[in-house]
N, C-alpha and C positions, 0 to 999 in steps of 0.2 A: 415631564418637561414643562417649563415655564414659558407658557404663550409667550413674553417677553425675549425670552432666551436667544431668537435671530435677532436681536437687534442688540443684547450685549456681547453674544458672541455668535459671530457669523458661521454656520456648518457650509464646508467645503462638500460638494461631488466627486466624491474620490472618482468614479466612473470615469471623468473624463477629462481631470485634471491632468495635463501634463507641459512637457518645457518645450517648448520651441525659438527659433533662432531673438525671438522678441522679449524671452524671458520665459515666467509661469504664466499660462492660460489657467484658470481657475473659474470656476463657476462656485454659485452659494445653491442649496437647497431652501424650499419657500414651504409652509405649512397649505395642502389642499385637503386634508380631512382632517379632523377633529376638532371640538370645542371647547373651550378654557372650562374645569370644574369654576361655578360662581362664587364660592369661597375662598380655594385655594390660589386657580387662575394658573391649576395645573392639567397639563392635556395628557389624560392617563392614555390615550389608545387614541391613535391617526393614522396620516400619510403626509414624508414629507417627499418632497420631486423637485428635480434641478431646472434651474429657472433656463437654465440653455435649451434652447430649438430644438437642437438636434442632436440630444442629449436625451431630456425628459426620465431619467431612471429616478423610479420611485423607493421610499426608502421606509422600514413601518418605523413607529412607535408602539411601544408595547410595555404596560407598566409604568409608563409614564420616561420610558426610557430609549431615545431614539437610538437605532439600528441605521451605521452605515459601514461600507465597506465596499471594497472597489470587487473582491468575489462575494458576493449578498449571498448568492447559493451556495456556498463553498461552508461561510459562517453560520446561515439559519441549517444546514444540516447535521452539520458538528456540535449545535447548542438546541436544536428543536424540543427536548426536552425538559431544559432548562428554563426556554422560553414562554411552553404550556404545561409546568409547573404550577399546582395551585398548593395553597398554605394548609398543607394536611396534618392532623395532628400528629405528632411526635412518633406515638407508638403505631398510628397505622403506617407514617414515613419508613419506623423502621424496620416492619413486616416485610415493605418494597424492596427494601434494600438487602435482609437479610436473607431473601429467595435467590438471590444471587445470579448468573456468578458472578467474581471478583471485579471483571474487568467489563460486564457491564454497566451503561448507560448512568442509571441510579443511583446503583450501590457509588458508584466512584463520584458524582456528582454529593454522594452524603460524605463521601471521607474526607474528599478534596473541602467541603465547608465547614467541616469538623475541625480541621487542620486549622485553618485560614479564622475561623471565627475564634480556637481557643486561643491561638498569637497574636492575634491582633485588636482582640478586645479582652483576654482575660483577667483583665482590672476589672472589669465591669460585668463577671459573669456568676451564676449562681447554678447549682454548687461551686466550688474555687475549679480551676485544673486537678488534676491526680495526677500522679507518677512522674517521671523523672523530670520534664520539663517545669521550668519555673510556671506560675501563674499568667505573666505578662510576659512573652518571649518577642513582644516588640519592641521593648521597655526601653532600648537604648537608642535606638533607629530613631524614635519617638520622641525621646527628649532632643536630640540635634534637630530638630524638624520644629517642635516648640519654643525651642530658642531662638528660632529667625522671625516669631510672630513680632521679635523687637524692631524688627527691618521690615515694615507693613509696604505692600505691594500694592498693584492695582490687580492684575492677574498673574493666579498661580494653577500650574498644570500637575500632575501627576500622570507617567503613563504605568500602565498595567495597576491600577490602585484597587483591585483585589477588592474585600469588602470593607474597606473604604478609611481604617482607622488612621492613614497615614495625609489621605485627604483632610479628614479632620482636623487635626492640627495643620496642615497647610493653610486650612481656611480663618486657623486663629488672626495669621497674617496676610491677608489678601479681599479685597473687596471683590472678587469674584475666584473662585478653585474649581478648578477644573479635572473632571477624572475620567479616564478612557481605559477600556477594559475588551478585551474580546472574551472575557466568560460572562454571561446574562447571568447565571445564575448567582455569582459574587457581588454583580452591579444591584442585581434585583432586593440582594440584603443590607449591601452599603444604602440603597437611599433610603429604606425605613428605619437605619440606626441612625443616619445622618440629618434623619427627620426627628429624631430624638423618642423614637417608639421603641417599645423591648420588641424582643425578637426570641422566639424559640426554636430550640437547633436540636439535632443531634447528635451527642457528645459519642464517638470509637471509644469502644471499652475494649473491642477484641473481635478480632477479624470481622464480620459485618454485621458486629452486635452494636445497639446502641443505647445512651439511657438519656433523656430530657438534662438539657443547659438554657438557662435565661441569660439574657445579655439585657442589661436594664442601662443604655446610655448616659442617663441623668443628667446634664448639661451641656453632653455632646451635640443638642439641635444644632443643624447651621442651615441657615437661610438661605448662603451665599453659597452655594455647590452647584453644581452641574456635572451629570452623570453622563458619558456616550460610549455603546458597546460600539466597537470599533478596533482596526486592525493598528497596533502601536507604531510598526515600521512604516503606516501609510498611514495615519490619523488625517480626518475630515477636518482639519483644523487650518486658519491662515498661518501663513510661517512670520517667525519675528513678530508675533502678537503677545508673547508672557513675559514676564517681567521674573520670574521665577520659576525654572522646568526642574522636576523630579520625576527621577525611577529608581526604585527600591527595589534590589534585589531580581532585575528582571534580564540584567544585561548577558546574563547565562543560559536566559529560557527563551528565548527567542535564536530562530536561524539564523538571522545576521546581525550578529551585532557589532560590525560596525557601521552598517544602515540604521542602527538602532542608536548610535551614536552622533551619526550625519543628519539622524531626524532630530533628537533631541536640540542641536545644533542648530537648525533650522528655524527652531519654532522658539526658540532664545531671542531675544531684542538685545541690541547691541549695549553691553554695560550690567545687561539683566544676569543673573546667577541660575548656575547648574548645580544640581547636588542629585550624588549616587552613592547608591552602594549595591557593591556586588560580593560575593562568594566565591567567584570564578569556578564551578563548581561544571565545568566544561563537559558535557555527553557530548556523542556522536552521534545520537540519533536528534537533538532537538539542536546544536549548533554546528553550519558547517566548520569544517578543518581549517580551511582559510582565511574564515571570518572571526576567527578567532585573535583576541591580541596573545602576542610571541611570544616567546620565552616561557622560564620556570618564574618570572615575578610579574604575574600582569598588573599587578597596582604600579608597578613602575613605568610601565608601556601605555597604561594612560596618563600618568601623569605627563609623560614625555609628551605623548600625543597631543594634550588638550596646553599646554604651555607652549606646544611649536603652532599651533594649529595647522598643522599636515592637513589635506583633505576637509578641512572646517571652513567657514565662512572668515572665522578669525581666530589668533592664540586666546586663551584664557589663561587670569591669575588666582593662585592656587589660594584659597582663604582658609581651608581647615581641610586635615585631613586626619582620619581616627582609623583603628581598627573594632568594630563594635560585636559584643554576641548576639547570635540570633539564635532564639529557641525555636523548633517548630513539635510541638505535641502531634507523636501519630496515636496513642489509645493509653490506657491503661500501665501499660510496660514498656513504652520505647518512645524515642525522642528521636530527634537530629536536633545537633550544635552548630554553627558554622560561626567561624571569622568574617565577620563582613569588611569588607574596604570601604568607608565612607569618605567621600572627599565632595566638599565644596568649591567651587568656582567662577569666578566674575568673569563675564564676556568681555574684552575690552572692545573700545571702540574702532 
């Protein structure tokens, strides 16, 4: 995190942020441990604490990547191993991981970045992808996202940006990109890629076998990023501060998403641009029934939605909307395809 960082973008206290008859009550969090590295004037490992009295919850930095959220415990217990993660070589990684079982801790933390690294950086990886997915399964998400670097911003958000490829091209157009994630361990690899370092992973050859992948960024540096693990439906973030909000693919993985639509909304500046894309790829166990948009066509129920502005701060007009593929590589011999709904939109005033 960039000692600079509170002062171009202020981090909210979720803790004790809430609305009363006056409006939003918001407090900011202040930096009380840690030290700028003298080179980089990055603070790898602190404490940040909310400047409110009566308040005072503290918040860590870890990897240079500040932790907030309004349940702290909830998140450092769910990600603690992600958190005290250190950079183990490849094949002793995937000793850990192939001691198993499936569905713990490790092993799923190696699949789930397996997944996530081969899609969204595998332009950039060495050996290429194998098996039925393409190479680059981001490829198309990717280019609509590079094409707005023509329409430069001041601030641009990404929520759930995963490790991190989609932030990148975000930040082609924005003097500051902004990316929130509640998995540490995706954030932890988006900022060394986004730092423009390689990165070695472990590539799923078959069920929790794995074999060495380089991701060599090459001109992906960017400067202008800012990383915060954090809850997307409650982000530490002011509202009406971006000038350009994205979530890619996330509006199905979250329990509410239409809180996850009412934030997005929120944290838009009036005129500023929305762009999504979903799957609709609807489970019961990760989204409620209710929260759900209706019907057999939800790309049509939000486009309704975000054109009436039902429940929003304001309507939106609609400037592109696509159907895109999305590859996701699970190993060796199996893939998932999805339809995604991409659709941009200008906040009106």
């Amino acid at each position: 995190m960039r000692a600079t960082l509170a002062d171009e973008l202020p981090l909210i206290c979720p803790a004790c942020r809430r609305r009363t008859e006056a409006g939003r009550e918001m407090h900011t969090v202040a930096l009380v441990v840690g030290v700028p590295d003298a080179q980089t004037g990055e603070i790898e490992e602190g404490v940040l604490a909310c400047v409110n009295p009566a308040c005072g919850k503290r918040y860590p930095i870890v990897a240079g990547i500040p932790i907030l959220a309004r349940d702290l415990a909830g998140l450092l217990g769910s990600q603690m191993v992600a958190i005290v993660e250190s950079d183990l070589p490849q094949p002793v990684a995937a000793v850990l991981a192939e001691a198993g079982p499936d569905g713990a801790t490790y092993p799923r933390l190696m699949e789930t970045m397996s997944i996530y690294l081969d899609a969204q950086w595998g332009d950039r990886v060495e050996p290429a992808c194998d098996g039925p997915a393409p190479q680059f399964g981001f490829a198309a998400i990717a280019g609509r996202i590079t094409a707005r670097s023509e329409a430069p911003v001041g601030r641009a958000l990404e929520l759930g940006c995963s490790v991190g490829r989609g932030l990148a091209e975000l930040a082609r157009g924005a003097d500051l990109a902004v990316g929130l994630d509640n998995n540490f361990g995706a954030l932890r690899r988006a900022r060394r890629l986004l730092a423009g370092k390689q990165l070695t992973y472990g590539r799923r050859t078959a069920g929790r076998h794995y074999r060495v992948a380089t991701i060599r960024p090459g001109d992906r540096a960017a400067s202008n990023v800012a990383l915060v693990c954090g809850d997307a439906l409650d982000p530490p973030l002011t509202p009406g501060s971006f000038a350009r909000v994205a979530a890619f693919n996330l509006l199905d993985a979250v329990s509410h998403p239409r809180g996850l639509l009412s934030t997005l909304d929120g944290l838009c500046e009036p005129g500023g641009e929305l762009m999504m894309t979903s799957p609709y790829s609807w489970e019961s166990h990760v989204s409620h029934e209710d929260e759900r948009l209706p019907g057999s066509d939800p790309a049509a129920a939000l486009r309704k939605l975000l054109e009436s502005g039902d429940g929003l701060e304001a309507p939106y007009a609609l400037q592109d909307e696509a159907t895109l593929r999305w590859w996701l590589r699970r190993d060796t011999r199996s893939a998932v395809v999805y339809d995604t709904h991409y659709l941009r939109a200008q906040k009106r005033f």
